[in-house]
N, CA, C and O atoms as CSV, one atom per row, in Angstrom:
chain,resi,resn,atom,element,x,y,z
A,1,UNK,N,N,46.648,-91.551,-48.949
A,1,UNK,CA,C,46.820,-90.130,-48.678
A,1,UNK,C,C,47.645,-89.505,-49.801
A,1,UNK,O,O,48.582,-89.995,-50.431
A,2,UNK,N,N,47.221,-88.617,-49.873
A,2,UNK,CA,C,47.892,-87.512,-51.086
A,2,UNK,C,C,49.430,-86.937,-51.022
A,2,UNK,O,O,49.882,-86.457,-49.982
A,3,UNK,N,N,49.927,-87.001,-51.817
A,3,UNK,CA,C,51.476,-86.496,-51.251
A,3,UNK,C,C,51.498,-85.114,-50.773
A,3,UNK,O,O,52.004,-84.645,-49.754
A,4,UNK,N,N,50.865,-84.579,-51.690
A,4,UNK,CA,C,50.391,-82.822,-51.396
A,4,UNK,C,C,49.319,-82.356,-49.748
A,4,UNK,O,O,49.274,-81.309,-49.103
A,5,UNK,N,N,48.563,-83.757,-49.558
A,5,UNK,CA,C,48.079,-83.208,-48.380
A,5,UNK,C,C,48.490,-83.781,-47.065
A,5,UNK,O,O,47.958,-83.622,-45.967
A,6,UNK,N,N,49.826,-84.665,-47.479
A,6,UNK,CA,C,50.628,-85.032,-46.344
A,6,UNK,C,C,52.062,-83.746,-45.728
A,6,UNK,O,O,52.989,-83.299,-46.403
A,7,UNK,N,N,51.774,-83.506,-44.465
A,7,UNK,CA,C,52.908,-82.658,-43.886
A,7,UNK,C,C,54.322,-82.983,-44.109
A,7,UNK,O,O,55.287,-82.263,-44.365
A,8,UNK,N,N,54.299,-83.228,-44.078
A,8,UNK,CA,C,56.123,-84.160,-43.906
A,8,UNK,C,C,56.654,-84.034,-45.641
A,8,UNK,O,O,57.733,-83.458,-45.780
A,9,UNK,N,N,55.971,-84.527,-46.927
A,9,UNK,CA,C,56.771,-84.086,-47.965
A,9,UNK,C,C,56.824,-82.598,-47.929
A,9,UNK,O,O,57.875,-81.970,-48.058
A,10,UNK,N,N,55.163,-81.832,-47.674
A,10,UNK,CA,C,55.255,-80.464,-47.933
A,10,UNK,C,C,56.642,-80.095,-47.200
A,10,UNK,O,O,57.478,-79.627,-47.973
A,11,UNK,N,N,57.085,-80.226,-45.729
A,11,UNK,CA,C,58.104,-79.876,-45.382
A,11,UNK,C,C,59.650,-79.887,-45.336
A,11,UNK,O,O,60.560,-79.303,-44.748
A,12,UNK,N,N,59.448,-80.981,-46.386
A,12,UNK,CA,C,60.835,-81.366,-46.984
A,12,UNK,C,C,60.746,-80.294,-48.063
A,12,UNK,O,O,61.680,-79.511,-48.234
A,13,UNK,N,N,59.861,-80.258,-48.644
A,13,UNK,CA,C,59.714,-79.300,-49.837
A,13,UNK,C,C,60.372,-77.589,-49.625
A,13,UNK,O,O,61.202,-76.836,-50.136
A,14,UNK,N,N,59.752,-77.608,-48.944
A,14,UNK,CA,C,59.557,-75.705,-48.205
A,14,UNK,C,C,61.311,-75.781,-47.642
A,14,UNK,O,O,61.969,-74.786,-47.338
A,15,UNK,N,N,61.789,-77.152,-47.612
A,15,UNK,CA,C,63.370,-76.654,-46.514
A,15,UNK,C,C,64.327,-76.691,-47.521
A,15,UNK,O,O,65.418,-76.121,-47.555
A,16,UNK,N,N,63.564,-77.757,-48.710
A,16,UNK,CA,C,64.770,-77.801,-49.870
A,16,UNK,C,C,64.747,-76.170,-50.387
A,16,UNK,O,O,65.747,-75.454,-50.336
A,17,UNK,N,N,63.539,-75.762,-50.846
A,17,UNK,CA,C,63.821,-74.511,-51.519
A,17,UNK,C,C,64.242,-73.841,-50.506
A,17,UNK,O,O,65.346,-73.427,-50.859
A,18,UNK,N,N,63.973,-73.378,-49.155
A,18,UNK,CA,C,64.979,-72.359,-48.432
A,18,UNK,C,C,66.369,-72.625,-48.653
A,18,UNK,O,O,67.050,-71.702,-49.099
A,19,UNK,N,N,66.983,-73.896,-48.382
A,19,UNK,CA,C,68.377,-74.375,-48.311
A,19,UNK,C,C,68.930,-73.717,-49.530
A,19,UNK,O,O,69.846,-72.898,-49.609
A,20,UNK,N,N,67.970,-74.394,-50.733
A,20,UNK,CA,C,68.703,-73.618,-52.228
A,20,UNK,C,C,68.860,-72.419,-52.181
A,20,UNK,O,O,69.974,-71.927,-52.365
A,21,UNK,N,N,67.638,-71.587,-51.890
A,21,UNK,CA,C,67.542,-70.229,-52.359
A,21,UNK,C,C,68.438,-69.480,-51.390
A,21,UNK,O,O,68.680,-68.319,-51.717
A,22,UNK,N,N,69.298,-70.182,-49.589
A,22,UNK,CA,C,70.095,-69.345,-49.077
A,22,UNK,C,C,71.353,-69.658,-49.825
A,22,UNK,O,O,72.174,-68.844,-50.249
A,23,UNK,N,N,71.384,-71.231,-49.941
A,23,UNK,CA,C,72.842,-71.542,-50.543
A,23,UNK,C,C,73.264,-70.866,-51.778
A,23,UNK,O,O,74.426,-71.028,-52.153
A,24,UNK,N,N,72.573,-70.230,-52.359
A,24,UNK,CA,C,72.530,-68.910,-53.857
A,24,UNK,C,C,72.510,-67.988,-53.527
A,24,UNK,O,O,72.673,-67.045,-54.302
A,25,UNK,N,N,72.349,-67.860,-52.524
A,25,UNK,CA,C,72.282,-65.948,-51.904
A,25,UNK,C,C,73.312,-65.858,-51.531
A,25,UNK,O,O,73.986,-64.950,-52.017
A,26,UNK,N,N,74.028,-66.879,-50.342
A,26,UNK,CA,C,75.064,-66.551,-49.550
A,26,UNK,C,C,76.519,-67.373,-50.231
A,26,UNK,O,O,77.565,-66.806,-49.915
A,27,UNK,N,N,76.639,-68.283,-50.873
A,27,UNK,CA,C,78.167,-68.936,-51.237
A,27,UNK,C,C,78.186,-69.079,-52.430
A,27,UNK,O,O,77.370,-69.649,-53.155
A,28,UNK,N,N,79.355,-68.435,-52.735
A,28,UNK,CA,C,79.957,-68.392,-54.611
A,28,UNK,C,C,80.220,-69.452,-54.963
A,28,UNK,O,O,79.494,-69.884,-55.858
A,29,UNK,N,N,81.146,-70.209,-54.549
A,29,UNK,CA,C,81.454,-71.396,-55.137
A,29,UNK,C,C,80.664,-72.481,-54.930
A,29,UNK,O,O,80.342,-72.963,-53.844
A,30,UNK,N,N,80.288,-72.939,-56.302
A,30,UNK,CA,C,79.560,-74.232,-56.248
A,30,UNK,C,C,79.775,-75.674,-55.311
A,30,UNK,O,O,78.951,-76.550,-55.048
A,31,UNK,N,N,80.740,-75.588,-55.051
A,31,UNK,CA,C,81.227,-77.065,-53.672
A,31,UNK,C,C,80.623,-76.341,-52.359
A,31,UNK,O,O,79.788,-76.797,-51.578
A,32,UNK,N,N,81.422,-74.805,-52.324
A,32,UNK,CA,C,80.546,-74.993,-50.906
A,32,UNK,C,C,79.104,-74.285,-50.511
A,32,UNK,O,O,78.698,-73.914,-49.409
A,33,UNK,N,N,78.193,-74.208,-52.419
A,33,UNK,CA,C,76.771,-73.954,-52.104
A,33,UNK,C,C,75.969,-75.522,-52.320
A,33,UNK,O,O,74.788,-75.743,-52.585
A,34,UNK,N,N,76.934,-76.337,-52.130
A,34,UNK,CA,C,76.099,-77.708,-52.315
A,34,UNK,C,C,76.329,-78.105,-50.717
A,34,UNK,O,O,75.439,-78.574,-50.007
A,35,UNK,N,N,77.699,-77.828,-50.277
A,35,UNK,CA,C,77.749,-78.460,-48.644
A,35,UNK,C,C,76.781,-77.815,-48.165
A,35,UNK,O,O,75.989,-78.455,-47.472
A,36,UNK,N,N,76.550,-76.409,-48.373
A,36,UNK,CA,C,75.312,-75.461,-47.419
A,36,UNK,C,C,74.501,-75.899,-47.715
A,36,UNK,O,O,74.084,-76.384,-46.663
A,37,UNK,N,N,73.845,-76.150,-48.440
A,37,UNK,CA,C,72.680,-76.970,-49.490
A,37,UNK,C,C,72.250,-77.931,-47.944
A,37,UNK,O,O,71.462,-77.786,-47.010
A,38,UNK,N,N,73.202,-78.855,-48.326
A,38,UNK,CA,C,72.858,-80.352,-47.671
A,38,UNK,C,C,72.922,-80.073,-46.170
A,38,UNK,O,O,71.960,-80.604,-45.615
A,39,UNK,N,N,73.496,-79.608,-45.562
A,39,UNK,CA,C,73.954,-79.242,-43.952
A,39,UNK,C,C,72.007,-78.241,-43.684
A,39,UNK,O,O,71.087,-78.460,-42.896
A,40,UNK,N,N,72.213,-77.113,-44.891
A,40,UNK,CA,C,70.566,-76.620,-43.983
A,40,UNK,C,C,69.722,-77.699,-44.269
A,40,UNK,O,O,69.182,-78.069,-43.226
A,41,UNK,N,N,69.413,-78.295,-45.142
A,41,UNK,CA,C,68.318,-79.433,-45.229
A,41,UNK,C,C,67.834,-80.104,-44.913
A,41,UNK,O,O,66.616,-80.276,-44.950
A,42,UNK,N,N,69.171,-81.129,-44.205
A,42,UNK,CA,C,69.547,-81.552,-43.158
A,42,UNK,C,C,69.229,-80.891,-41.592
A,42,UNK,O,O,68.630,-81.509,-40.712
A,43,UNK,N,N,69.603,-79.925,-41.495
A,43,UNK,CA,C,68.970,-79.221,-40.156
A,43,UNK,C,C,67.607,-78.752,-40.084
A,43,UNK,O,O,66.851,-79.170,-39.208
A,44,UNK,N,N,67.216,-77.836,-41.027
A,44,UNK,CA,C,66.020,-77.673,-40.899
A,44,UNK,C,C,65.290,-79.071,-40.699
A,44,UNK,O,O,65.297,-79.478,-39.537
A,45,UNK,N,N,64.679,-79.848,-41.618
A,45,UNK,CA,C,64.297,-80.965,-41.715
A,45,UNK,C,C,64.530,-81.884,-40.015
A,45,UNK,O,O,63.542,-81.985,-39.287
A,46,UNK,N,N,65.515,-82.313,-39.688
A,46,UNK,CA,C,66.268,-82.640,-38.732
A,46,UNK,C,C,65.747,-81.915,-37.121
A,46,UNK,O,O,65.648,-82.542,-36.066
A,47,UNK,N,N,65.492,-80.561,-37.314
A,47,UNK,CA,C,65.126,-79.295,-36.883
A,47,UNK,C,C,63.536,-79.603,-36.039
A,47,UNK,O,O,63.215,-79.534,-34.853
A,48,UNK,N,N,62.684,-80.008,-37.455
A,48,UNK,CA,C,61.809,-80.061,-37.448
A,48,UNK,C,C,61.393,-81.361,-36.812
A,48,UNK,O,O,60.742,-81.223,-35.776
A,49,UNK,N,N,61.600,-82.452,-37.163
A,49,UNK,CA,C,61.162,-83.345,-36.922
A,49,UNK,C,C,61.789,-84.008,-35.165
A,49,UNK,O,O,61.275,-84.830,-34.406
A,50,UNK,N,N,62.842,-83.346,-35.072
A,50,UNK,CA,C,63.264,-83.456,-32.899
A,50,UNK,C,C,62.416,-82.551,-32.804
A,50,UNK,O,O,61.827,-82.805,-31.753
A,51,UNK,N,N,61.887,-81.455,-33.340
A,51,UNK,CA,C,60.481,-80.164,-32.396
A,51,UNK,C,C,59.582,-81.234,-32.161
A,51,UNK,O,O,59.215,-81.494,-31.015
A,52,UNK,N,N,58.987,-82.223,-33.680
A,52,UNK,CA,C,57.800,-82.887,-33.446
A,52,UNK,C,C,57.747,-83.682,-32.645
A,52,UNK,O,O,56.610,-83.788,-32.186
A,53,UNK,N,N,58.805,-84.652,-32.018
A,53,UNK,CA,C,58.740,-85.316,-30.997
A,53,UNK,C,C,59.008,-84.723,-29.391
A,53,UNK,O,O,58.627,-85.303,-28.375
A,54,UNK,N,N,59.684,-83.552,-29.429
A,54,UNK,CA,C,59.758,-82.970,-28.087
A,54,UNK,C,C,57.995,-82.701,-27.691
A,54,UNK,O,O,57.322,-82.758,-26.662
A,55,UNK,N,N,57.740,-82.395,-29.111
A,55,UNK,CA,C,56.083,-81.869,-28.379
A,55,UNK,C,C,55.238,-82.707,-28.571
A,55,UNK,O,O,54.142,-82.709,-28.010
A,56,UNK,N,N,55.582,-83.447,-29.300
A,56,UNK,CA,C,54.509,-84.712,-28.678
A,56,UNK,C,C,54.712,-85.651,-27.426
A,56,UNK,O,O,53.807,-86.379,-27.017
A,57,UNK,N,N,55.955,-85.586,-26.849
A,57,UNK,CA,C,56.418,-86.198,-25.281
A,57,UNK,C,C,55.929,-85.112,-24.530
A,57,UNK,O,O,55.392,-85.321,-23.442
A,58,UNK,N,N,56.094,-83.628,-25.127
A,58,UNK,CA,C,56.043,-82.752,-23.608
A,58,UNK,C,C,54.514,-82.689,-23.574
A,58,UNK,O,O,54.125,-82.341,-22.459
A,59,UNK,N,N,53.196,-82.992,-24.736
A,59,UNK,CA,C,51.879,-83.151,-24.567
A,59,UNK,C,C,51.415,-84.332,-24.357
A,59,UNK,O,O,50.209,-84.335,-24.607
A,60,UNK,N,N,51.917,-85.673,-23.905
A,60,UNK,CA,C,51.123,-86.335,-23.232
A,60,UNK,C,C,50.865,-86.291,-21.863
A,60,UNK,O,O,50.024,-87.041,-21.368
């Protein structure tokens, strides 16, 4: 399988650039646009993947 037509990198992909592009919008200092960095990435990602299993338990 293709990396590009697998879900799961695309969505690591799509959370890194949100994480960056808020952690540059919203915090000046570089230490704490890297903690925001890692904490949304971490959640989103994190986010995403407890949704995928809630709904695959709540659809069988």
């Amino acid at each position: 399988m293709s990396l590009l037509s697998d879900h799961f990198p695309l969505l690591v992909l799509l959370a890194a650039l949100l994480a960056a592009f808020f952690a540059l919008l919203w915090k000046e200092d570089p230490a704490d646009g890297r903690r925001f960095f890692l904490k949304a990435l971490l959640g989103l990602v994190g986010g995403a993947v407890a949704l995928g299993f809630l709904f695959q338990a709540v659809s069988r």
